[in-house]
N, C-alpha and C positions, 0 to 999 in steps of 0.2 A: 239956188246954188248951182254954178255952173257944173259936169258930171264931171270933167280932168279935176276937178278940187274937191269931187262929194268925199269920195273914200279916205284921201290923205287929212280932210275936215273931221270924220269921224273920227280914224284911229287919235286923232289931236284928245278927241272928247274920251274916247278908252283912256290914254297915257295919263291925263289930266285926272279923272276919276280914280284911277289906278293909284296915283300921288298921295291922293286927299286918304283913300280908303286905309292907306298902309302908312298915313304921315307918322305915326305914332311910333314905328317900329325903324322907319329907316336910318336912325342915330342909335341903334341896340346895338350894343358890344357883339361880341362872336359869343357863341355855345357849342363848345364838345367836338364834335369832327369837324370842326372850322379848323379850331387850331393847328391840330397834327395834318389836314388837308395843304388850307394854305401856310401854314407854317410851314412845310416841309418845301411848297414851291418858293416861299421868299429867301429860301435856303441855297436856290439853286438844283434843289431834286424837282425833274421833272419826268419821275418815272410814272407812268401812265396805268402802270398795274400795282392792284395791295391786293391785301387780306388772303394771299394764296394757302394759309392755314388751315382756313376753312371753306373756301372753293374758287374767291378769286373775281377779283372785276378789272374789267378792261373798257376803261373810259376818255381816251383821249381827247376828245373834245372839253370834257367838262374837267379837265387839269389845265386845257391852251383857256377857258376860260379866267381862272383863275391867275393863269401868269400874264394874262392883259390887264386883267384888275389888282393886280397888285405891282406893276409896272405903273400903270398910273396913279392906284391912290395910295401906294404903300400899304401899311398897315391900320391906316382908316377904315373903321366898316361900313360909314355913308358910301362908299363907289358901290362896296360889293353889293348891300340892300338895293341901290339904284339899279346897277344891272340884273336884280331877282324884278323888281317890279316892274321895268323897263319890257323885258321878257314876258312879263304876266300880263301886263295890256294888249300885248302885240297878239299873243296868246288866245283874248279876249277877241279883242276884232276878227282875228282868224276866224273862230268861230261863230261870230256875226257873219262873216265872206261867207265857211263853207254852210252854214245852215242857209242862208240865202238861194246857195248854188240848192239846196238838195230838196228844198221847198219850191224849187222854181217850174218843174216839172208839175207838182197838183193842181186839184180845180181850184182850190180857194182863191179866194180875190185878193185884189194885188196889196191893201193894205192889210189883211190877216197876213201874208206871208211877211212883209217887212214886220210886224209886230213879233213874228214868231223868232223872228234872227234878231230881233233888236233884244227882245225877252232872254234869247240862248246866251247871246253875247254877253249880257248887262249879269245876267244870273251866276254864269262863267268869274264873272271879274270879281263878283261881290262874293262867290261862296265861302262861307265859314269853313268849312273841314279843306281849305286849299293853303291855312297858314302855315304848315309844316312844310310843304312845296316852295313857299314864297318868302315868310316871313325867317325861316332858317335858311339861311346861306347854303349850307348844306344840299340841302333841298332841291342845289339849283338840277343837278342832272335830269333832274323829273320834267323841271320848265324849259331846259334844254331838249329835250328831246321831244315833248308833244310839240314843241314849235315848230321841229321840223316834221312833224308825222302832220301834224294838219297844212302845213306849206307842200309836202309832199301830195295829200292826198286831194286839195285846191288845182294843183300839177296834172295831177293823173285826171280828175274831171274835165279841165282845159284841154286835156289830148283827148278826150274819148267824144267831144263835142267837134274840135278844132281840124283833128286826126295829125296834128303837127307832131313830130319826132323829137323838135326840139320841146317840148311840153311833156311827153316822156320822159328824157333823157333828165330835165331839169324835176323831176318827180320822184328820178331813181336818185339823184347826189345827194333831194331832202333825205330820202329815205338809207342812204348810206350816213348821214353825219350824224341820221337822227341816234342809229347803231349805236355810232364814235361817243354819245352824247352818254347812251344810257340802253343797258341791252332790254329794259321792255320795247323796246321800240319793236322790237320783232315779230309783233302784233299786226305789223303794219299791211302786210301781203293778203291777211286773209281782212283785214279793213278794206283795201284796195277789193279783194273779190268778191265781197258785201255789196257794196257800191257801184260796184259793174253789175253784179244782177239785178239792184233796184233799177237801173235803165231799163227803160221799156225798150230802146233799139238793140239793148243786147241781148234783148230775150224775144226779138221779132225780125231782126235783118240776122242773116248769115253771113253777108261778109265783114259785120261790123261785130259779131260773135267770135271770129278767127280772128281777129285783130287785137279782142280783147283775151285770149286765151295765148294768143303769142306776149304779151304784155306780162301774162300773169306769167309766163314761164319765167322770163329775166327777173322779176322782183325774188321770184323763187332761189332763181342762181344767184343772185343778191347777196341774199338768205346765206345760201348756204355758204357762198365764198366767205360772208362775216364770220361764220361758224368755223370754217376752218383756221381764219387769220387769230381770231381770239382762242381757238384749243391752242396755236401755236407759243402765243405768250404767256394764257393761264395754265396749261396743262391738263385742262380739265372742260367735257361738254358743259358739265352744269353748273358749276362755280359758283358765284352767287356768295347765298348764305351755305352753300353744302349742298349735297343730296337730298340725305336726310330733312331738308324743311322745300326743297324744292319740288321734292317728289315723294312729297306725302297726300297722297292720294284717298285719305282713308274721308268715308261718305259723310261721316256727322263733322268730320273737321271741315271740308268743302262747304257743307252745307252752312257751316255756320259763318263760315268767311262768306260764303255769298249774302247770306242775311243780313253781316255786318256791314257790307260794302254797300248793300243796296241801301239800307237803313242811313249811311252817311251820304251816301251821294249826292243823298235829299235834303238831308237836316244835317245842322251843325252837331258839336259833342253835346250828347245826351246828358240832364244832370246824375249824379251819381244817386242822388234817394230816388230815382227812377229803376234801381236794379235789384233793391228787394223785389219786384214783380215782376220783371223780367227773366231771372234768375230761372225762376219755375213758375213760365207764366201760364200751364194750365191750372196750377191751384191758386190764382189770380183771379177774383173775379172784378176786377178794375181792368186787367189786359181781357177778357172773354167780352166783356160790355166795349171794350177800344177795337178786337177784333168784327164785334157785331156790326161796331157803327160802318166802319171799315168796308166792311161785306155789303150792307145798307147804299153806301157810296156808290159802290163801285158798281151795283144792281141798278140804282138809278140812272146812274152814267149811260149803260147799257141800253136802257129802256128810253133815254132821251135823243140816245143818238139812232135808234132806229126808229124813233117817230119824228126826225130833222133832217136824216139825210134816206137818198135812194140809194139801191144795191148798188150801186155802182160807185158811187162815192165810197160806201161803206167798206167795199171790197178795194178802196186806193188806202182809203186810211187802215186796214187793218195792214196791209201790206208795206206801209210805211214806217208804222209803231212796229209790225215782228220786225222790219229790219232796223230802226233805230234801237229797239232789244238784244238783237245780235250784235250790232255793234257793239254796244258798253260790255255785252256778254266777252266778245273778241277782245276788247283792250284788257279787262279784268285777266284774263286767263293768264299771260306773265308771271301775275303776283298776286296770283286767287290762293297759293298755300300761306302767304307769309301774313305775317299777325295781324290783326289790326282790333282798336277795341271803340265800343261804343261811346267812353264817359270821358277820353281823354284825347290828345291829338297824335299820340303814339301811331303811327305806322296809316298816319292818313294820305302821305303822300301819293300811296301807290294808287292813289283812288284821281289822281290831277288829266291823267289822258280821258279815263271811264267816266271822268265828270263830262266832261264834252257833250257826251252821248245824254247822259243823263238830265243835262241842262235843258238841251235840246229836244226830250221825250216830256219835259214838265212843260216846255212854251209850247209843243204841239199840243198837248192834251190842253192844254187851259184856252187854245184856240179853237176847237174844236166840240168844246163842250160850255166855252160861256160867250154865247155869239154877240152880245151887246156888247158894242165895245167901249163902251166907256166903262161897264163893269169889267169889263177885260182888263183895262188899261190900271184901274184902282187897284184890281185886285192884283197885277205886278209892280205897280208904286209900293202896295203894303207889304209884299215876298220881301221884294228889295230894301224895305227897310227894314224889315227882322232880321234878312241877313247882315247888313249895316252895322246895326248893333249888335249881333253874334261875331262879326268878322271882329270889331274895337273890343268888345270883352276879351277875346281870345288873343287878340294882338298885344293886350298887356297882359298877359301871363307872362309869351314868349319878351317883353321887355322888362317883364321882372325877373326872367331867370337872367336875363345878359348883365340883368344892376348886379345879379347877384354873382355873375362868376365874374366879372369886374372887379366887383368888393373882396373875393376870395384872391384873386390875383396879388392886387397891391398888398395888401394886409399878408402876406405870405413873404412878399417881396421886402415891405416896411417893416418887420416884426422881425426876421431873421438874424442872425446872426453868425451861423457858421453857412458851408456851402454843401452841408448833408442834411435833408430836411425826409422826416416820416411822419405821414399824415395817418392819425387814425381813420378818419371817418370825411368821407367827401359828399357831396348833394351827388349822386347819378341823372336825376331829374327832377323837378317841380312841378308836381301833377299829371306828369307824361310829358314834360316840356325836357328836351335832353338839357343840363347844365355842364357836368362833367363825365357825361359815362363815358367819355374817350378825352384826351386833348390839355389837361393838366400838365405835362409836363413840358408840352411844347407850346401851352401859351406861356412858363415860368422861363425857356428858353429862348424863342422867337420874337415874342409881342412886349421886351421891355429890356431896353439896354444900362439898367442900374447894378444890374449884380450879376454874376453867375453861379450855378447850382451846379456841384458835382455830382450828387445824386439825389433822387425822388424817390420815395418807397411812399404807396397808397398804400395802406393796409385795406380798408374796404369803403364801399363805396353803399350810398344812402339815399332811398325814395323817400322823399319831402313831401308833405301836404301842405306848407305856407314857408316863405322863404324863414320866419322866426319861429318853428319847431324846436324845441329843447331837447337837451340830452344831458341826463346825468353820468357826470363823468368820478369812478372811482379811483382812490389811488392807495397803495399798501407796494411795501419793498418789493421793486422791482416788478411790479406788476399794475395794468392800468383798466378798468373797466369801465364801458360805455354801452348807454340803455337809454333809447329813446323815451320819454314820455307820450309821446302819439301815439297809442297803438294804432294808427292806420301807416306810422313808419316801418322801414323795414331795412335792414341790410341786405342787399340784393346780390351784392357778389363782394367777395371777399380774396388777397392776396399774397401771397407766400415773400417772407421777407425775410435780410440776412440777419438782421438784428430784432425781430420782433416774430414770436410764436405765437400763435394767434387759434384761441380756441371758438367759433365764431356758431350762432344762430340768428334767425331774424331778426329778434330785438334783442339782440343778447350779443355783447362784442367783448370778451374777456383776453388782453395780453399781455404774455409775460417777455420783459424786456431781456434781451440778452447784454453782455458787457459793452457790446462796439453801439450799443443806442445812445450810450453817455457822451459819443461823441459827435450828436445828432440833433438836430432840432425838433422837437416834437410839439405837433397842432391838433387842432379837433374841433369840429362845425358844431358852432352851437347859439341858436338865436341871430342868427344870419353873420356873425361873427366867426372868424378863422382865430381860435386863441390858440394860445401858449398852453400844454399841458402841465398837471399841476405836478410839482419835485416830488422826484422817483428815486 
């Protein structure tokens, strides 16, 4: 293969895998801040800042995304999944490019090093905890913005090799849209300063030390000019989710975010009868026997590579794993307070930049520690196929919540009868898959021109464990109560209504109707079904 066609051949093979991996999900309806996102641009709102309630985001890039994708496909959701996966391959090869670039410097031989960016990239594309990034629309500012932190920081290596200004310049516009895109990006200065000190010339020439130290000042000013342009719209340094969850700094909360983040970066969602021992897993002694072997591992590891390689390799490769630790350590920092759980795909996005790193620390290590390489090679065909089949398990969740807020849609839409509807009870999520925890009343407004709704009143909103969950629904004069059958259901948040008082607990939803309900349509999820509530 001639070299003008090797690269644009590969990313062919990324985009093309990328297809196949996610074919199941790119015909999935919207879920939840789809709606009121693009619904609001197919509206013509193309306000680029929300949520200033509770601190505020400012993302213009990832709303111009959205009004090119809905200029073209309308309200088809095949364009918008196209352009989530289109992004996730490109994504992928990226990180084949930059692992390449950052292997290229070691002693290893020239096919460990391709194996090692082939493994980062291929690992990258297939990760299971990446469908919340990819497979929800939503998702997309996450895949907006590592695209451009990795095309930025491709940029900044090209200039610190090249010494071109124009390779700067084109390093700092990634790293400005990356901003526009999604404010983790702002990770990106101290990535950039990581990676100038893994250079051996920047820690051996001085005039190539000043060069890189003038570098880092402008990403700095960067930095801060973004910081001041977004106080200007949001009102606020830390916006976000708040203060309060941005800048909770307390040590067992950190600690256990990092445990989670590390624990996912690797493996897909954990099953749930895996958290009785987790839970407290020193009265475990299945996790004390899982820590041992663990320990066993990692002693061996140790012992093998200091009778395979000399000090001096030893001393490249420790200095390449602390800095590919600090990396993923660097991107996590963003969004090391905000949630994330081990058994579900809730809040795994913020893990799509730090996987990079992480990808990239699994194909050093399995290069460095299994030198056969045909056993090399098997043992990344077999990664890549468990994550294969985690990535399609998990992809049909995320397409059974979309059959399923589909089905609540029409059935809301066909069932009605006046243009005042109050909804007891809504799905919030499907396992941690969001369905409705935002976006009901603007898919009942935006995404269907058969009827229109004067008004929506949710009374409360519902964690699912199977899309057919039942709930028994009571009814006595003028009042309506609803009680999950799953206790692993729950009513998670509940809403103040003009016609409906609402006494609410977890599984416990008692309301007493006021007179203006009678002139109301009233529903309630039950067995995947949006019905009619029973006469009040």
């Amino acid at each position: 293969m001639k070299k003008s066609w090797r690269q644009p051949a590969i990313f062919a093979l990324f985009l093309l895998a990328g297809l196949i991996a996610y074919s199941n999900i790119i015909n999935s309806w919207f879920l939840s801040d789809d709606f009121a996102q693009i619904g609001k641009v197919m509206a013509g709102d193309l306000s680029f800042v929300w949520g200033k309630e509770h601190g505020g985001f400012f993302r213009p890039l990832f709303i111009l995304s959205y009004l090119i994708d809905s200029t073209l496909w309308g309200a088809r959701p095949f364009g918008f999944h196209l352009t989530n996966i289109v992004f996730h391959s490109l994504n992928a090869f990226l990180t084949f490019i930059l692992s390449l670039r950052l292997v290229d410097d070691l002693k290893s031989a020239s096919y460990t090093k391709r194996m090692i960016a082939i493994g980062a990239g291929a690992l990258f594309l297939l990760h299971p905890s990446h469908t919340e990034a990819v497979s929800w629309i939503s998702g997309r500012a996450d895949v907006l913005a590592t695209c451009f932190c990795l095309a930025s920081l491709l940029s900044y290596l090209e200039y610190a090799r090249s010494r071109r200004t124009a390779q700067l310049a084109l390093s700092l516009l990634c790293f400005a849209l990356g901003l526009l895109a999604k404010e983790s990006a702002i990770c990106l200065p101290f990535l950039v300063l990581t990676l100038g000190l893994l250079k051996k010339a920047t820690r051996t020439d001085r005039s190539a030390f000043r060069r890189f130290l003038a570098a880092m000042a402008i990403y700095f000013s960067t930095l801060l000019v973004f910081i001041a342009v977004r106080f200007f719209f949001i009102g606020s340094l830390v916006g976000g989710y708040g203060a309060s969850q941005h800048l909770n700094f307390s040590l067992t909360w950190l600690r256990d975010r990092l445990l989670e983040a590390s624990v996912r970066s690797v493996l897909p969602v954990l099953p749930s009868q895996l958290a009785w021992f987790l839970f407290k897993p020193l009265q475990s002694r299945l996790f004390i026997l899982f820590s041992l072997a663990c320990a066993g591992a990692v002693a061996v590891a140790i012992l093998l590579r200091r009778r395979w390689y000399g000090p001096s390799d030893l001393k490249e490769q420790n200095r390449f794993l602390i800095g590919l630790v600090l990396l993923f350590l660097l991107s996590l920092l963003p969004v090391i307070n905000l949630r994330l759980t081990l058994y579900q795909t809730l809040g795994e996005r913020f893990l799509y930049l730090p996987s990079v790193f992480s990808c990239l620390l699994m194909a050093y290590l399995a290069a460095i520690l299994i030198r056969n390489r045909r056993l090399l090679f098997s043992i990344l065909i077999c990664v890549l196929g468990f994550y294969s089949v985690r990535l399609y398990q998990t992809n049909r969740s995320w397409s059974a919540a979309a059959r399923l807020s589909r089905s609540i849609t029409n059935e809301l839409i066909d069932s009605s009868t006046r243009d005042h509807l109050i909804i007891l009870n809504v799905p919030d999520n499907l396992r941690g898959t969001p369905v409705f925890h935002n976006g009901l009343p603007e898919a009942l407004l935006y995404f269907q021109n058969r009827k229109r709704f004067r008004q929506i009143e949710i009374i409360a909103f519902q964690d699912l464990q199977s899309p057919l969950d039942e709930v028994a629904v009571s009814s006595r004069a003028g009042s309506v109560g609803v009680h999950p059958f799953n206790e692993n259901d729950s009513f998670v948040r509940w809403q103040p209504s003009e016609c409906v008082e609402t006494t609410a607990q977890p599984n416990n939803l008692e309301l007493l109707l006021k007179p203006c309900a009678a002139n109301a349509d009233l529903f309630f999820f039950n067995k995947g079904r949006m019905l009619r509530a029973p006469d009040r």
